[in-house]
N, C-alpha and C positions, 0 to 999 in steps of 0.2 A: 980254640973255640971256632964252631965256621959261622960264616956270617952268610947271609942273604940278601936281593933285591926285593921286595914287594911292592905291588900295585896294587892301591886301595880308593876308593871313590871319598872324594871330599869326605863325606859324611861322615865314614868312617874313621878317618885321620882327625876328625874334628871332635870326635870322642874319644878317641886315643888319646889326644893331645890335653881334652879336660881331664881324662882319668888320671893321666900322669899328673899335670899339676896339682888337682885335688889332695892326689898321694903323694906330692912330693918327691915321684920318681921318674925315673927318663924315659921316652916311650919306646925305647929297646926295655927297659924293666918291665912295663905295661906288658906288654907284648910276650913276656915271658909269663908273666904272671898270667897271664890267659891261657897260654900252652899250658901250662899245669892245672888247672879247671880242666880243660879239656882232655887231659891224661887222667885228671882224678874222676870223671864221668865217664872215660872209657871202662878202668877200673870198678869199677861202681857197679855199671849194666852188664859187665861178664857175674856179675853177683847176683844180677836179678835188681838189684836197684836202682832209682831213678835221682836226677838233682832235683829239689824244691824249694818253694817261695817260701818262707816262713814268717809269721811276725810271734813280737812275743810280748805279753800279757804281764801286767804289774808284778806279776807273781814271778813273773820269769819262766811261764812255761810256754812251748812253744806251739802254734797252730800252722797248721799247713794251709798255706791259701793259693796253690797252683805248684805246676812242673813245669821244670826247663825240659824242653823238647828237642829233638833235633841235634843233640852234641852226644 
């Protein structure tokens, strides 16, 4: 496995860090688990499609209420 240095602004580490405890995982997992979002958006837009906000309705169906931009 290779490993890396990164430099990130407070802010960012400070969300990292809640995201992992939320989920219970370490922020090397966090940190993967985002690389893959970003692998599955890459994939996505060579398709023509985009990431979205979605909420979902008693019924269980889904509405679209915005796009992730930029990834």
């Amino acid at each position: 496995m290779r490993r890396m240095t990164i430099a990130m602004s407070d802010s960012i580490d400070d969300e990292l860090a809640a995201f992992a405890r939320t989920n219970g995982v370490s922020k090397g997992e966090a940190i993967r688990r985002a690389v893959a979002v970003l692998a599955l958006a890459r994939q996505q837009r060579a398709k023509g499609r985009s990431l979205g906000i979605v909420e979902e309705d008693e019924d269980r169906r889904l509405r679209a209420v915005g796009r992730v931009v930029g990834v």
